[in-house]
C-alpha positions in Angstrom: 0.0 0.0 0.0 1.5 3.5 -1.2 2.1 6.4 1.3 -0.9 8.2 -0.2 -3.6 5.4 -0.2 -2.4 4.9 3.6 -2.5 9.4 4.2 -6.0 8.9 2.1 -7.6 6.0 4.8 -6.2 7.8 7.6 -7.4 10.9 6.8 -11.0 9.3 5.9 -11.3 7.9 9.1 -10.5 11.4 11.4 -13.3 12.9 9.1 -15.5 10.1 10.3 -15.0 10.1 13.6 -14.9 13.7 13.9 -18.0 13.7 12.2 -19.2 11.4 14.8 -18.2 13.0 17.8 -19.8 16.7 16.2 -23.0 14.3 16.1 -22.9 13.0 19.6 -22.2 16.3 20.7 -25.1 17.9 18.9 -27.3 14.7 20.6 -26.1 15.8 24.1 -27.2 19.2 23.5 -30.4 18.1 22.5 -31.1 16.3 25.2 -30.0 18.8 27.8 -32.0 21.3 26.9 -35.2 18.5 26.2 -34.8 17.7 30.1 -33.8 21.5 31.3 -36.9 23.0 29.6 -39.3 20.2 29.4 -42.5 20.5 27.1 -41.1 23.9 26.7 -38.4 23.0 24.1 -41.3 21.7 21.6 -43.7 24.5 22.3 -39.9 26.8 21.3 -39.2 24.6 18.3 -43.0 24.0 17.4 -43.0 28.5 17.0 -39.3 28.7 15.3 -38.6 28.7 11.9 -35.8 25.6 12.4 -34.9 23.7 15.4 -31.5 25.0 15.3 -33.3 28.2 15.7 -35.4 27.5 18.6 -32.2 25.9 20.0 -30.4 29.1 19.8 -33.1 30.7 21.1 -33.1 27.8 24.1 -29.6 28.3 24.9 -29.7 32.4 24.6 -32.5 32.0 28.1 -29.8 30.0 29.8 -27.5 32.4 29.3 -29.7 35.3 30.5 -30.8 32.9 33.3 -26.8 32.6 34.7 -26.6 36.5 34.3 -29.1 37.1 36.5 -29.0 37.0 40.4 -31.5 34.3 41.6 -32.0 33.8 44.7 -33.8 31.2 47.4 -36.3 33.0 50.0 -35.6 33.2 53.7 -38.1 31.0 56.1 -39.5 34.8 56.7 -40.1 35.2 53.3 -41.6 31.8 52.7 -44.1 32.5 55.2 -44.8 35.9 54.6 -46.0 34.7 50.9 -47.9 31.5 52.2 -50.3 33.8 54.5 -50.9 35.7 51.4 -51.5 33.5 49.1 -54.2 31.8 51.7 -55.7 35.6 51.9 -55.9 35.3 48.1 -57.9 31.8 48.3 -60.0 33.3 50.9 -60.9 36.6 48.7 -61.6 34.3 45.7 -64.9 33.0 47.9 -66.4 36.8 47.1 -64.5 38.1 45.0 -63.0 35.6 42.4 -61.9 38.7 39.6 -60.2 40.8 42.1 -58.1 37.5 43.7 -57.2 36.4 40.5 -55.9 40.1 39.4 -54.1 39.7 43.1 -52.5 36.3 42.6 -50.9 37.4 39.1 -49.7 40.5 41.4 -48.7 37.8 44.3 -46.9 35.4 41.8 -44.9 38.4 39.9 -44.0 39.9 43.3 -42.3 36.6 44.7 -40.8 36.4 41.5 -39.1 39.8 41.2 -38.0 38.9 44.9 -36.5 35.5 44.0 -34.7 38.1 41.6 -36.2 37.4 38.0 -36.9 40.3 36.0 -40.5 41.5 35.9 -40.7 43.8 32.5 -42.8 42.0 30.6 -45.2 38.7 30.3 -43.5 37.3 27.4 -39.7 37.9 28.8 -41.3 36.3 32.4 -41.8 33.4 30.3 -38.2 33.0 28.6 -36.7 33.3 32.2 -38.8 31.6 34.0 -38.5 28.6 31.2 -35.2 27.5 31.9 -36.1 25.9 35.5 -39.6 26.0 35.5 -40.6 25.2 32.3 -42.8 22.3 33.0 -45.3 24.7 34.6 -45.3 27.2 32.8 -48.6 26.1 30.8 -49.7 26.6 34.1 -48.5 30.3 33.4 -49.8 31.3 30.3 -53.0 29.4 31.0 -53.0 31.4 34.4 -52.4 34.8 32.8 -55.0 34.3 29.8 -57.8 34.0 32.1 -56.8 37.1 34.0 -56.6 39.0 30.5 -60.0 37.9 30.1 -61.1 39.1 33.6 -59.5 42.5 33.2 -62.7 42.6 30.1 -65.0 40.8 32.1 -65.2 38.1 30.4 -63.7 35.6 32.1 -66.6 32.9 33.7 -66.6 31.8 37.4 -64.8 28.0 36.6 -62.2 29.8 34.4 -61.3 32.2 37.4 -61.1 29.1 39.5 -58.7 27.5 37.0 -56.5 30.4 37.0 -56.1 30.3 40.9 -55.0 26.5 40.5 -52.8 27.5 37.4 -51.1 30.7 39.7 -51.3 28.3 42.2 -48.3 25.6 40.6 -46.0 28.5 39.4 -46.3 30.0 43.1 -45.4 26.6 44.5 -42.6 25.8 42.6 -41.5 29.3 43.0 -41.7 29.2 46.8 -40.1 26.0 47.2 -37.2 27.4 44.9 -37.8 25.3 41.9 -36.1 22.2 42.9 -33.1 24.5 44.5 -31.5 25.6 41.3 -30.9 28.7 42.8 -27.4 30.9 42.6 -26.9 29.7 46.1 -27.3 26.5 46.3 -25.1 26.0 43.2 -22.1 27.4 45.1 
């Protein structure tokens, strides 16, 4: 075997496996961000124009996430927002449209305190998604039927759904969503 058939198999097979190894890679990263976001990776790639896109767009939230400064409550806090939340529940008995107004208030106050940015509905939803992005459904579903309160329009069973759907996000907000926090990573 000549020099250059040899140089020509050798060189075949680096492609290959490099090749390979940029596949497996590519796999890894799939799968991370599958089990870091949850059902939210389809519902990102389902709205993108690609799924390299949409995983662009999934890894651009982590790296907002890191920058940003979150934080676990203190027992005082923790309890503060439990008695709260049960006034909430206990004004939804006579006054369902004005507790579900209060819980979205409640549920972006204990957010902004665990330290995520509160601008904006849509920008909640891409920080929140990286560690709580199997409730987030419970989110959106949540905040719909409070839009449709603020008309009016929203019927006694929907209100009652969007206190359950508040209700998931606060919890896993409360209980520092499975203690991802800055903190506890250090």
């Amino acid at each position: 075997m000549s020099t250059g058939t040899l140089l020509a198999i050798i060189i075949a097979i680096v492609v290959v496996v490099a090749l390979a190894a940029v596949a497996v890679s590519l796999m890894m990263r799939r799968r991370h961000l599958r089990e870091r976001f949850g059902p939210e990776y389809e519902r990102t790639v389902d709205g993108s124009d690609s799924r390299l896109a949409a995983e662009r767009e999934l890894r651009a939230r982590e790296k907002r996430h890191d920058e940003l400064e979150i934080k676990p409550l203190s027992p005082a806090s923790r309890g503060r927002y439990t008695q709260k939340w049960n006034s909430v529940q206990q004004e939804f008995v006579d006054q369902p449209e004005a507790a579900v107004h209060d819980a979205d208030r409640l549920v972006a106050s204990l957010m902004h305190e665990r330290g995520y940015p509160t601008e904006g509905f849509e920008q909640q939803m891409k920080d929140l998604s990286v560690e709580h992005g199997r409730t987030l459904e419970h989110y959106r579903a949540a905040h719909e039927v409070e839009s449709l309160s603020t008309r009016s329009r929203a019927t006694t069973e929907q209100l009652r759904g969007a206190m359950v759907h508040y209700r998931a996000l606060f919890d896993e907000l409360l209980s520092d969503g499975g203690g991802r926090a800055r903190h506890a990573r250090a």
